[in-house]
VEXKOL-453642 format. One record per residue (C-alpha): residue number from 1; residue in three letters; y, x, z. Coordinates in nm, 3 decimals. Each point is the difference from the previous one (the first is absolute). Example, Ala and Ser with C-alpha at 12.3 -4.5 7.8 and 13.67 -1.06 7.14 Angstrom:
2
{site 1; ALA; {-0.450; 1.230; 0.780}}
{site 2; SER; {0.344; 0.137; -0.066}}
***
This chain:
270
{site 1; UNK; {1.019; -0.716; -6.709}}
{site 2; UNK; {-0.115; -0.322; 0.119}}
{site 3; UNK; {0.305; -0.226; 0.071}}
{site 4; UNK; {0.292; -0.052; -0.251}}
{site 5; UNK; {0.318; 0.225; -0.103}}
{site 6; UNK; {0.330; -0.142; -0.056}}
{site 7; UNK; {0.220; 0.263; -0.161}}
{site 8; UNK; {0.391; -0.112; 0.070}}
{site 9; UNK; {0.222; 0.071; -0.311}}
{site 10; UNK; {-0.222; 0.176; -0.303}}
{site 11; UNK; {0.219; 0.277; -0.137}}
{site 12; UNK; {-0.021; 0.315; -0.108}}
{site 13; UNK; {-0.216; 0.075; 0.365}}
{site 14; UNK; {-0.146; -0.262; 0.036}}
{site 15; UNK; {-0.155; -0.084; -0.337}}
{site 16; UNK; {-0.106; 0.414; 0.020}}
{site 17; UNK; {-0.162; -0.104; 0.354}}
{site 18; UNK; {-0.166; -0.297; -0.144}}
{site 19; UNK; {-0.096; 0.219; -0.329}}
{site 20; UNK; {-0.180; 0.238; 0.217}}
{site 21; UNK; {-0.188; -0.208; 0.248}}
{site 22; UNK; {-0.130; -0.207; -0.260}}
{site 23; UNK; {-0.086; 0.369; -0.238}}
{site 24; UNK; {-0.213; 0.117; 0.331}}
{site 25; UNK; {-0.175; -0.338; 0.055}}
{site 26; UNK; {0.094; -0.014; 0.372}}
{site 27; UNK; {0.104; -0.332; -0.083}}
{site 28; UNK; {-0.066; -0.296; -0.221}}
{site 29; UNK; {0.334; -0.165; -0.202}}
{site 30; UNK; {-0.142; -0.340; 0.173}}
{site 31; UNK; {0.060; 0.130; 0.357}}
{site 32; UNK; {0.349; 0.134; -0.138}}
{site 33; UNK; {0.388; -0.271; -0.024}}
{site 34; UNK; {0.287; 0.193; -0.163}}
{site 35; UNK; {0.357; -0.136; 0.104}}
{site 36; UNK; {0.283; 0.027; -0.320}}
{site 37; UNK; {0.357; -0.195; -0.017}}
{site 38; UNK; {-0.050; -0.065; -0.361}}
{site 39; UNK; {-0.289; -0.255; -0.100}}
{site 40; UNK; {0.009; 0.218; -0.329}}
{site 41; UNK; {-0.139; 0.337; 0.208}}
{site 42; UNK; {-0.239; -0.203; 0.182}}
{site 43; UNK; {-0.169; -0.142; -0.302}}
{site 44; UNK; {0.021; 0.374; -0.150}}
{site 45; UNK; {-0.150; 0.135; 0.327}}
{site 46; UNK; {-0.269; -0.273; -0.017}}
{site 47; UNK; {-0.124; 0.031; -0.317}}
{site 48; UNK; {-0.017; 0.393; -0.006}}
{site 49; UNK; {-0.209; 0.064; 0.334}}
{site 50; UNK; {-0.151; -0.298; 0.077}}
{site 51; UNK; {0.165; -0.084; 0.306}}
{site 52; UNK; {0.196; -0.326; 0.122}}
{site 53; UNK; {0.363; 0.017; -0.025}}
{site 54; UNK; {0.253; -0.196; 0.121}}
{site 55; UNK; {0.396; -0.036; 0.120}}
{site 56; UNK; {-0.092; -0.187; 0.326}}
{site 57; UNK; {0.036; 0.320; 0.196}}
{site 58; UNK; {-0.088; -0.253; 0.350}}
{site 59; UNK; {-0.351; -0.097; -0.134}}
{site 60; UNK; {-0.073; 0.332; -0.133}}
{site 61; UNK; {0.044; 0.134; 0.338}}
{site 62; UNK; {-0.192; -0.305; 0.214}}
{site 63; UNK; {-0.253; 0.086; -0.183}}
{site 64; UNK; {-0.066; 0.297; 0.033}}
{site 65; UNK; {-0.194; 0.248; 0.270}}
{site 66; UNK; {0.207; 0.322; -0.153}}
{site 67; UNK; {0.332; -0.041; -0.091}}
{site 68; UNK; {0.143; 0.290; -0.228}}
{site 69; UNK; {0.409; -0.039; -0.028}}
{site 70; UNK; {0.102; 0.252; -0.314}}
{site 71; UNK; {0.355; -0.171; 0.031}}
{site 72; UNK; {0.340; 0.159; -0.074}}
{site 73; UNK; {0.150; 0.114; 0.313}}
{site 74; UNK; {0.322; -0.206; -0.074}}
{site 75; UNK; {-0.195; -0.354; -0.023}}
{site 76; UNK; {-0.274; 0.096; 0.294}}
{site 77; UNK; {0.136; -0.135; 0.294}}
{site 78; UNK; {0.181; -0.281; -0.168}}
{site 79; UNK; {-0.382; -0.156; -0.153}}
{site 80; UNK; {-0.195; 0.088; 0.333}}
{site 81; UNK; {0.206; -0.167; 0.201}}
{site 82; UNK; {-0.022; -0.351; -0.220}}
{site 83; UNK; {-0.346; 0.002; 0.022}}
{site 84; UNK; {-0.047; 0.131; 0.354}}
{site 85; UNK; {-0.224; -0.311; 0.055}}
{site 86; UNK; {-0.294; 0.130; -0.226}}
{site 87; UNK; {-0.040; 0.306; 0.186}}
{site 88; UNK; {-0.265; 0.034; 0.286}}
{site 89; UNK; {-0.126; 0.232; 0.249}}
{site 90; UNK; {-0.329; 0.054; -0.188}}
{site 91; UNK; {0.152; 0.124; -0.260}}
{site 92; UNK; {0.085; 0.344; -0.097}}
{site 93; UNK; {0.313; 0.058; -0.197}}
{site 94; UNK; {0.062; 0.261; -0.191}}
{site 95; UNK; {0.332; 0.154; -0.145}}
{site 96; UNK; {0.075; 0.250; -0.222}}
{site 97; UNK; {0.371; -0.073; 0.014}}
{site 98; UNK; {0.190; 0.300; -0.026}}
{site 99; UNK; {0.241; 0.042; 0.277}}
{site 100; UNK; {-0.108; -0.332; 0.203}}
{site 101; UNK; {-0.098; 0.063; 0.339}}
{site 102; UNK; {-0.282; -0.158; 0.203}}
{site 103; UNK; {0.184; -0.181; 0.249}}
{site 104; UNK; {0.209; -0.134; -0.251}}
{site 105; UNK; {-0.294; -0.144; -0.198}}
{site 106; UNK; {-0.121; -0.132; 0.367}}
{site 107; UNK; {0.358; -0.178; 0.080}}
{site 108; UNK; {-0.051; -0.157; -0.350}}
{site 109; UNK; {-0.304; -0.135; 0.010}}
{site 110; UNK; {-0.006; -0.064; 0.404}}
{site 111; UNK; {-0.297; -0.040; 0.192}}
{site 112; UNK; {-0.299; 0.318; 0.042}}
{site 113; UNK; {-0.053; 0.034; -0.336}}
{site 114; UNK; {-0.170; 0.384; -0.055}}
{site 115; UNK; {0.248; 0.167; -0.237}}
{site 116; UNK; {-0.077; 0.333; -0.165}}
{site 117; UNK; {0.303; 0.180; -0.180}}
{site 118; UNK; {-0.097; 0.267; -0.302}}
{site 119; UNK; {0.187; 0.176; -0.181}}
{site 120; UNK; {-0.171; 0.099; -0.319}}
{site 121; UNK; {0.124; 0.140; -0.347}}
{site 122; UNK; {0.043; -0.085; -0.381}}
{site 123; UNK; {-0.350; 0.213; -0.077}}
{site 124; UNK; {-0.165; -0.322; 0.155}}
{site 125; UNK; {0.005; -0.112; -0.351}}
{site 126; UNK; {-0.290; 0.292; -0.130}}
{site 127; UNK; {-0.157; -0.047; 0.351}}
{site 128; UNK; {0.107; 0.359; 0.110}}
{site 129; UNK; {0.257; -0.133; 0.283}}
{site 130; UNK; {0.117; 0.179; 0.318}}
{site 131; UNK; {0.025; -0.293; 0.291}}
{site 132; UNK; {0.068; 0.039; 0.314}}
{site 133; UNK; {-0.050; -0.302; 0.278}}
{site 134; UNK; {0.108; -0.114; 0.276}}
{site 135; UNK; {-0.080; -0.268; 0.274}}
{site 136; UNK; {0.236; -0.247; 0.156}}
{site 137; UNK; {0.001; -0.132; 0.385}}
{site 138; UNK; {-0.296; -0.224; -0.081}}
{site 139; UNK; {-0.181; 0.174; -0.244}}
{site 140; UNK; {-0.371; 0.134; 0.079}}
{site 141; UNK; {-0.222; 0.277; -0.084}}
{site 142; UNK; {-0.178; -0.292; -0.216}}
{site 143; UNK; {0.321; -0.064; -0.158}}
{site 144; UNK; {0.091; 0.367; -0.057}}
{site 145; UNK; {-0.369; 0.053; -0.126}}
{site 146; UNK; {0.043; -0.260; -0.284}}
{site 147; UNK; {0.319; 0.088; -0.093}}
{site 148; UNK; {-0.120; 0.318; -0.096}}
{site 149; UNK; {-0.331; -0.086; -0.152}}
{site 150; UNK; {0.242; -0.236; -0.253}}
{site 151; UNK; {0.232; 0.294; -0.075}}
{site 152; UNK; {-0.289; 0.274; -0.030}}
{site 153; UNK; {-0.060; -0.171; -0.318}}
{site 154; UNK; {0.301; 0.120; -0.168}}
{site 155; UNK; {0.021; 0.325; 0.167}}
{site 156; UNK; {0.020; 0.233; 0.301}}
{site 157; UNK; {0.087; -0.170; 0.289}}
{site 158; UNK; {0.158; 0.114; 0.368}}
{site 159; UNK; {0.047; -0.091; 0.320}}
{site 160; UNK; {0.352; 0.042; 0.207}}
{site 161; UNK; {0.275; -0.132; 0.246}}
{site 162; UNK; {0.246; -0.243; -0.147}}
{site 163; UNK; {0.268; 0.263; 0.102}}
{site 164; UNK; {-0.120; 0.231; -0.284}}
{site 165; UNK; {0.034; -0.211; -0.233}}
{site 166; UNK; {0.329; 0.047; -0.142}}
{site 167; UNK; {-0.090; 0.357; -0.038}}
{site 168; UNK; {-0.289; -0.115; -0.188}}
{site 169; UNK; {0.197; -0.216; -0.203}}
{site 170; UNK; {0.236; 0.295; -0.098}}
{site 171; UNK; {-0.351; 0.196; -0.111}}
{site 172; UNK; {-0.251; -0.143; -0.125}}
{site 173; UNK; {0.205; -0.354; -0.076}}
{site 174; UNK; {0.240; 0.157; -0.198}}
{site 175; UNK; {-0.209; 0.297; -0.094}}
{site 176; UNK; {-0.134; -0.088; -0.340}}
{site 177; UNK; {0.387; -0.029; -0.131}}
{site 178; UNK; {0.101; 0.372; 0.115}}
{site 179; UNK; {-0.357; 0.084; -0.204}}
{site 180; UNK; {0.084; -0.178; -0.292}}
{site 181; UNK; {0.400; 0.113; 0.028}}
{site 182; UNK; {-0.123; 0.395; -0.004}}
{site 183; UNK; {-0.305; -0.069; -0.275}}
{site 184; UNK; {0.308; -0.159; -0.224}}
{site 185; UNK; {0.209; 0.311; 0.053}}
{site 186; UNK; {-0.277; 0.224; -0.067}}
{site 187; UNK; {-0.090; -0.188; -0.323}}
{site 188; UNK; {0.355; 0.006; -0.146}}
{site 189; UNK; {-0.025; 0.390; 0.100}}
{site 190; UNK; {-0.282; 0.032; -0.221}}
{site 191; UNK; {0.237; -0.169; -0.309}}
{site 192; UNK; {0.283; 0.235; 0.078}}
{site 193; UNK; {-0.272; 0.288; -0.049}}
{site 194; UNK; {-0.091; -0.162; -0.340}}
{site 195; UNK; {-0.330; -0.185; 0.077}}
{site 196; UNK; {-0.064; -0.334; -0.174}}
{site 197; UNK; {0.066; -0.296; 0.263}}
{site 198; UNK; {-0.359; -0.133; -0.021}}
{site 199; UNK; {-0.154; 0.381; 0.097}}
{site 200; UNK; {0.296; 0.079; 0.249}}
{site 201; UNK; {-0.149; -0.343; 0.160}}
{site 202; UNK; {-0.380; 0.122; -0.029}}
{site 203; UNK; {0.033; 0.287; 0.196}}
{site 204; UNK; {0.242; -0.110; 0.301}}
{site 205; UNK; {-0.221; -0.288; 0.053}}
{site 206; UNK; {-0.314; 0.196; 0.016}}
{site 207; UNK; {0.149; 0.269; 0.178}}
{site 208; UNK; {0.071; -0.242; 0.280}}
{site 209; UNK; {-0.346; -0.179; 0.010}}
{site 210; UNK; {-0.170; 0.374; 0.006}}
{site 211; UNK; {0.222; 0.121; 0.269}}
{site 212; UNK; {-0.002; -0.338; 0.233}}
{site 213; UNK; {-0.378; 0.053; -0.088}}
{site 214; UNK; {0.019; 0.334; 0.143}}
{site 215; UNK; {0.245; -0.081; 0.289}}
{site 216; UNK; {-0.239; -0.264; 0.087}}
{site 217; UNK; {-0.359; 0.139; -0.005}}
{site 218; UNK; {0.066; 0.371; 0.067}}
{site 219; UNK; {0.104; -0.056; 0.357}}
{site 220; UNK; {0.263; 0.288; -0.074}}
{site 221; UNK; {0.347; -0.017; 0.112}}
{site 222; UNK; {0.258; -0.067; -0.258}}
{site 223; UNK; {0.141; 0.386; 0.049}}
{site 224; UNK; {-0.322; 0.111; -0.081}}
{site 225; UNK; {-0.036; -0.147; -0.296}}
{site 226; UNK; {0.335; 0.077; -0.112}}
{site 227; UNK; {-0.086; 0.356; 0.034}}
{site 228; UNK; {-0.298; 0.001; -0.175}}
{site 229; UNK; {0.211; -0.046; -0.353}}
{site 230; UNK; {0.273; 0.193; 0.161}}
{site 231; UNK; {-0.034; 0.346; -0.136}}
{site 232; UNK; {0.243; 0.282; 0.092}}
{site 233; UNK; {0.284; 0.025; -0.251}}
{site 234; UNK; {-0.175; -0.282; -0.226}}
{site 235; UNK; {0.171; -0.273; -0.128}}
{site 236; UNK; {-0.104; -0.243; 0.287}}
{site 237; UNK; {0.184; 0.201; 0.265}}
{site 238; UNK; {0.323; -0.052; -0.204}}
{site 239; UNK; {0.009; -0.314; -0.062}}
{site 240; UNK; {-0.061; -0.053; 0.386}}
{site 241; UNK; {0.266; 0.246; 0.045}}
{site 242; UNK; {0.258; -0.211; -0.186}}
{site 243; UNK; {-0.109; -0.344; 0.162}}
{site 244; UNK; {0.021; 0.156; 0.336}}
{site 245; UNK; {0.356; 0.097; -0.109}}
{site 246; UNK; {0.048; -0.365; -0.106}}
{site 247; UNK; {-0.098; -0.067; 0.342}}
{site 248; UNK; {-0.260; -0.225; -0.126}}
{site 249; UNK; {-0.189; -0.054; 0.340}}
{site 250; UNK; {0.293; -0.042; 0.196}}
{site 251; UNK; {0.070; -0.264; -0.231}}
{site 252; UNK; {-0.362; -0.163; 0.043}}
{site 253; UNK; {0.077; 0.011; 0.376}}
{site 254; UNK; {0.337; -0.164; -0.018}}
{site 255; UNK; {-0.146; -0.310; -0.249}}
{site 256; UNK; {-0.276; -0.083; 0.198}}
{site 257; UNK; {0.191; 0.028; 0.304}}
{site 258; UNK; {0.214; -0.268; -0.127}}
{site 259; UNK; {-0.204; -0.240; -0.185}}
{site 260; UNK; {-0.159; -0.030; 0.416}}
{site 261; UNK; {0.342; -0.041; 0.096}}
{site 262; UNK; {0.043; -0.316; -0.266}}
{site 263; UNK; {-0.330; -0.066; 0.147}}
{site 264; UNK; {0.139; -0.069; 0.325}}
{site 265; UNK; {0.289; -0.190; -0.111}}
{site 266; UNK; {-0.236; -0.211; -0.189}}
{site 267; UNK; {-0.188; -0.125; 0.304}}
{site 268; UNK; {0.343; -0.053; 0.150}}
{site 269; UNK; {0.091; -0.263; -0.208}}
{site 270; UNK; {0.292; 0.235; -0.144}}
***
C-alpha cells in the first residue's frame, strides 16, 4: 500500500488487523496511526509493532488515505461525528463495526466519503477470518477492491448486499462461539467418560481442525461426510439418533435465527 492507514480504536480487531497486515508485509508500520483512549495502550501499541499511536482520533484520521474504524458499536457514531471535519471524499473508510450500518456511518461523518461496512469474526486474530463486505452509496469498485485486498490478509473474504448482513452476522459473526460452546461440551463429555482433561482436549480440537479440513478441501457436502463415519448400527448413528431426539438442529436453527434478530435490533439503535 502506498498511502497511509489510520486504524480508529485498536482493540481486540483492530490490533489483530494491524497484527496481520504488518505479518504479510502489505504494509509498512510507518504508513500505519493506531487511535487508543488511554495514552498507556498507545505507548504499548507503539512500542510492540512499530507503528505511531496516538489519542487524537481527528489527526489520525486527516491524515490518512485509508481510514480503518475497529470501534465499539456503542461509541461509533458518537466519535465520528466530533471529528466529521477530518474526513474527505478521497478517502475510503472502512468499518468493521458490528451492527453499524452504512448510511449511518455516512450521516456521521457527512459529506461523500466512500464507506465500506464488514463484518468479520474473532478468527481474525490467527488470520483464518470469514468477512464479508459491503459498499455504501458512495463507495466504488476501487473502494470495494481495497477493502478486500486489506481483509484477504487475515482470511477469506466475500462480497454481498448490506441487507445480508445481519444474517451474516448471526453466522459467521457469531459462529466461532456456537463452535467453541459445542467443542466445550464435547470435551467435558470426554471427562464424564473418564479421559484425563488435557487428552479429552487433544482429540476434540483435532477432530475439528481434521474435519473443517475435510469440509473445506473435499468439496463434499456436509451429509456426505457425515455418512462416511456413519456406519449402520455403529455407535455414530446413535449418538446422532439421540441428538436428533434432543432436537439439536432445530435448536441450531432457532439460535442463529435470533442472534440475526438481535442483529437487527442492533442497527436499530434498540
Amino acid at each position: 500500500m502506498d498511502g497511509r492507514l489510520a486504524i480508529i480504536g485498536t482493540g481486540r480487531i483492530g490490533e489483530a488487523l494491524l497484527r496481520g497486515l504488518l505479518r504479510s508485509r502489505w504494509l509498512s508500520p510507518d504508513r500505519v496511526v493506531c487511535t487508543d483512549a488511554l495514552e498507556a495502550r498507545c505507548e504499548q501499541i507503539s512500542a510492540e509493532y512499530g507503528v505511531e499511536a496516538t489519542t487524537d482520533n481527528r489527526a489520525a484520521v486527516a491524515a490518512a488515505d485509508v481510514v480503518l474504524i475497529a470501534l465499539k458499536p456503542q461509541v461509533l457514531v458518537r466519535t465520528l461525528t466530533a471529528i466529521t471535519d477530518a474526513f474527505n471524499t478521497d478517502q475510503t473508510v472502512i468499518s468493521v463495526a458490528a451492527g453499524i450500518t452504512t448510511s449511518t456511518i455516512q450521516d456521521a461523518i457527512e459529506g461523500e466519503v466512500p464507506v465500506v461496512r464488514v463484518m468479520t469474526n474473532t478468527p481474525v486474530q490467527v488470520d483464518e477470518a470469514m468477512s464479508v463486505l459491503s459498499g455504501g452509496t458512495h463507495a466504488e469498485d476501487r473502494d470495494l477492491d481495497l477493502a478486500e485486498e486489506i481483509l484477504s490478509h487475515v482470511g477469506e473474504v466475500v462480497r454481498m448486499d448490506e441487507e445480508y448482513l445481519d444474517a451474516v452476522t448471526a453466522l459467521s459473526g457469531s459462529g466461532p462461539a456456537y463452535f467453541f460452546l459445542l467443542a466445550e461440551a464435547m470435551i467435558d463429555a470426554g471427562i464424564l467418560l473418564g479421559l484425563p482433561r488435557d487428552v479429552s482436549t487433544q482429540l476434540i480440537i483435532q477432530t475439528m481442525v481434521g474435519s473443517a479440513t475435510m469440509l473445506r478441501d473435499s468439496g463434499r457436502h456436509p451429509v456426505e461426510l457425515r455418512e462416511m463415519v456413519t456406519s449402520p448400527g455403529g455407535t455414530t448413528i446413535a449418538a446422532i439418533r439421540t441428538l436428533e431426539s434432543a432436537k439439536v438442529r432445530a435448536a441450531f436453527l432457532d439460535a442463529i435465527e435470533a442472534a440475526k434478530l438481535r442483529s437487527e435490533a442492533l442497527a436499530r439503535g434498540e
